[in-house]
C-alpha positions, 0 to 999 in steps of 0.5 A: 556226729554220732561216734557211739550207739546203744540198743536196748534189747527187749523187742529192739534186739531179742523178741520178747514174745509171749512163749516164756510169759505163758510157760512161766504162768504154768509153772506158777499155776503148776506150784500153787496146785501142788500146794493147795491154791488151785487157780484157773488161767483167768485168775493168774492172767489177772495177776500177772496184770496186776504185778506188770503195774506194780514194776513199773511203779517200782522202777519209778519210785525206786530207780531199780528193776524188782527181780524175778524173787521180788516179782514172785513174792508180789504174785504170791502176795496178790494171790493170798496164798501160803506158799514156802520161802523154798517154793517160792526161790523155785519158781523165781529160779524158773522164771530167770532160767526159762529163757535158756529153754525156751529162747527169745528169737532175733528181731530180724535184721539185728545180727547182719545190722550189728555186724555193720554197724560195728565196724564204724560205731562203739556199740552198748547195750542198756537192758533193764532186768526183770523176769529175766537177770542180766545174767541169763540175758548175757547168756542169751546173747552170747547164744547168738554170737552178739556181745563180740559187737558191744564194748559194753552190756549194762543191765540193771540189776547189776548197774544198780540202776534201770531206765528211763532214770538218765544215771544208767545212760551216762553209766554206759557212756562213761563206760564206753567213753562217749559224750551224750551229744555223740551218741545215739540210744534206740529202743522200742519204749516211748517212756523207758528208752526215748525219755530216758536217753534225750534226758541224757543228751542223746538222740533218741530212736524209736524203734517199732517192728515189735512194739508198735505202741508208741508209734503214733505217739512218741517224742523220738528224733526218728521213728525206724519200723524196721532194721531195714536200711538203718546204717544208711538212716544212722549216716545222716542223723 
């Protein structure tokens, strides 16, 4: 019987759209004028490719999520261009702080889903960081009147560890006093949620009205398309 449940949050709790990618990119090319390397949308959507594949090759060798210094020390790099150390913190300080400007939505439903599942679960967060710190995206949900539902956020820049690695899901659990067999994790991510939580015992939902990547193709014990209906799906797993 599941007794506990833990959500990722990008594109499973807050809608990772594109709007703080793209301010984050003009800041970037905003900076890199200003110190002398122009560089036109083309070349910086290449790099911003680029350095998405070097993350996540970081999160697998070394366990942990690079932030947003790291990140932009690599973009720098890639670029090959001189840029100081103090425009550089400038541009990773923005890069964190732009989400309390320009605000993630909810994945619709979460909120009223929360509020129902709350009075009958122990509900966690497991959020991996990046761009953004756990920090920032505590502020975010408190922003929406959310952590009153979770007995506990774990975010890996500060847990010291990032999905799909099982040590961040036993961390939460130990936090909230839960064996893997009583739990259940959802998120949107084939490799970092659905891998990551049944390495770690628990049920594993793939949740889709987001991202629609995995889909098709996933090795979830249920695929949700929505929050529609999901305290009842929760009932009978």
């Amino acid at each position: 019987m599941i007794k506990a449940i833990t959500f990722d949050c990008w594109d499973t709790i807050l809608n990772d759209d594109v709007t703080r990618t793209e301010e984050r990119k003009k800041f970037f090319q905003h900076v890199f004028k200003e110190n002398g390397f122009p560089l036109d949308d083309k070349e910086f959507d290449r790099l911003f490719k680029e350095e998405g594949k070097i993350f996540r090759n970081y999160i697998i060798d070394n366990r942990k999520t690079p932030n947003s210094t790291m990140r932009v020390d690599t973009i720098v790099s890639l670029a090959d261009v001189q840029i100081s150390d103090s425009e550089k913190n400038k541009i990773a300080q923005y890069s964190d702080n732009i989400a309390l400007q320009f605000r993630p939505p909810l994945v619709p439903l979460i909120a009223e889903v929360l509020e129902q599942l709350s009075s009958k679960y122990t509900l966690a967060v497991i959020c991996n960081t990046g761009w953004h710190s756990g920090k920032i995206v505590r502020q975010l949900l408190e922003g929406y009147d959310l952590p009153r539902h979770f007995s506990h956020l774990t975010f890996s820049d500060e847990a010291g560890i990032a999905k799909p690695h099982k040590q961040i899901f036993e961390y939460t659990l130990e936090k909230i006093g839960f064996d893997a067999r009583d739990a259940a994790h959802i998120g949107d991510s084939e490799y970092s949620d659905i891998v990551g939580a049944k390495e770690a015992g628990m049920k594993a939902i793939l949740f889709t009205e987001v991202n629609e990547k995995y889909r098709d193709n996933n090795t979830a014990d249920i695929v949700v398309n929505d929050y529609d209906n999901f305290a009842e799906i929760m009932e009978k797993l």
